[in-house]
N, C-alpha and C positions, 0 to 999 in steps of 0.2 A: 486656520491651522490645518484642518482636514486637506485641503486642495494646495499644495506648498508647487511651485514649480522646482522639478529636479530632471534628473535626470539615473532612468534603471542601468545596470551593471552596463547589458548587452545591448542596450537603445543606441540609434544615430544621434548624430552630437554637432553641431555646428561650431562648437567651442573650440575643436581640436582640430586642425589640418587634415588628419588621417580620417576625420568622420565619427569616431568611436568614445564612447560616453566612458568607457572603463579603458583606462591608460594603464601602463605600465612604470615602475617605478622608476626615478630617476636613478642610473649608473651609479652603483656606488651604495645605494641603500641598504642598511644592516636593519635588520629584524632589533628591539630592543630587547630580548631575552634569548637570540644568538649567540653571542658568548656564552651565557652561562648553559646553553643547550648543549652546545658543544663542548664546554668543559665537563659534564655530567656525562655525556656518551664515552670523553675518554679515561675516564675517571672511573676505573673498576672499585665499587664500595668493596669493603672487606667482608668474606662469607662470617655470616652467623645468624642463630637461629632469628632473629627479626627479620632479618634478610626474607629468610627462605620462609618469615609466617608471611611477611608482606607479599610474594611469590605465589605462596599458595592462593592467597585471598585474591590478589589481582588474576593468576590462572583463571579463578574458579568464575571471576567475572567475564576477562574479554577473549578468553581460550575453550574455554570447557564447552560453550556450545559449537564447534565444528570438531577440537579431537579430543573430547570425552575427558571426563574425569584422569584417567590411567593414560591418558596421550597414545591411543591407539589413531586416532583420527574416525571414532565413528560414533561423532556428535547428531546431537539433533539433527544441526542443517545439513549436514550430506545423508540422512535419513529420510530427506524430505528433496534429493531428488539435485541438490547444489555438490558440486566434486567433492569428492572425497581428502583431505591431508593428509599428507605424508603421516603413515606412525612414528613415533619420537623414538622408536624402542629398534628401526630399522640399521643395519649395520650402519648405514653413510654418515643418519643424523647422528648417531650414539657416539660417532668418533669426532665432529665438530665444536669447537669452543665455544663457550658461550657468546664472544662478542657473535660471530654467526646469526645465532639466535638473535641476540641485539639487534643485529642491521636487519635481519628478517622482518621482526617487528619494527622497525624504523624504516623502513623503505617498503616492505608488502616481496610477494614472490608468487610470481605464476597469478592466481586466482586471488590471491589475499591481499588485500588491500594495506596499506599504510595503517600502521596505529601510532602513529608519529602524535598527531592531533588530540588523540584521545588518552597514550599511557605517557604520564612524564618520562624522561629519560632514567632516574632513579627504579621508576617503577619496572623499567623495562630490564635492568640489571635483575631486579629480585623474580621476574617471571624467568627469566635465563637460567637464573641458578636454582629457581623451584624445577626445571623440567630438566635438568641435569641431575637433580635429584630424582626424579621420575625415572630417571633414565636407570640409575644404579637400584633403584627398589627393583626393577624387575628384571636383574641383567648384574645381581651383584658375586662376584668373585668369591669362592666359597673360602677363601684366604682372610675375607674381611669378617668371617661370621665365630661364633664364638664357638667353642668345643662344644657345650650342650646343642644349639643350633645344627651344629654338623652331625654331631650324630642322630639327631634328627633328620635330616637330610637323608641320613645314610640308610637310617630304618623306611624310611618314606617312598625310596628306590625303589624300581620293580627287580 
């Protein structure tokens, strides 16, 4: 059982024409949980607070160490010398939709790899609309805040 003859990923292969022990699928082949990946990406869940706790908590897992808690982008790892991320809070990202975010995290951008692998698709909805939330904590309309709020605000002014 220790010694089985096989054959590794990247090994020559006598079995195959081409030489090569790891093939390619046959034309045509659907992943079994393809559709329902696909229908979860298009499929905007409805906002509400589970939403945005699941969000936060998935953030705080596979986000927070490159752009920090508050989504400036000055995580651990670019402390330690790996690029810097974009801040969340910059005008361009502040004005993109959350699918955006979605495919960001579903495909990777620049330096960031895929987390396609790692966050399900639902999960990837609730980290989009936790950091749209991030976005309006620090960047919210003094129209949305309540009179006491504002005039605080207004005493707080230089």
């Amino acid at each position: 059982m220790d010694h089985q003859p096989r054959y590794d990923d990247y090994e020559e292969s006598s079995l195959f024409p081409d030489g090569k022990a790891l093939q390619h699928p046959p034309e045509g082949t659907v992943s079994r949980s393809a559709p329902a990946e696909i229908a979860a990406l298009q499929t905007r869940p409805p906002m509400d607070r589970a939403l945005l706790e699941r969000g936060k908590e998935r953030y705080a897992i596979f986000c927070v160490p490159c752009h920090d808690p508050a989504g400036y982008g000055h995580g651990r790892i670019p402390s330690r010398g790996f690029p810097a991320p974009p801040s969340f809070h910059s005008e361009r990202l502040r004005n993109v939709d959350a699918r955006y975010i979605v495919d960001i995290i579903t495909d990777g951008y620049g330096v960031m790899y895929s987390y396609a692998g790692r966050v399900p698709a639902r999960d990837r909805w609730a980290i989009a609309a936790y950091v749209k939330a991030l976005q309006l904590s620090q960047d919210a309309p003094e129209r949305l805040l309540s009179a006491e709020d504002r005039q605080k605000l207004a005493e707080a002014r230089p």
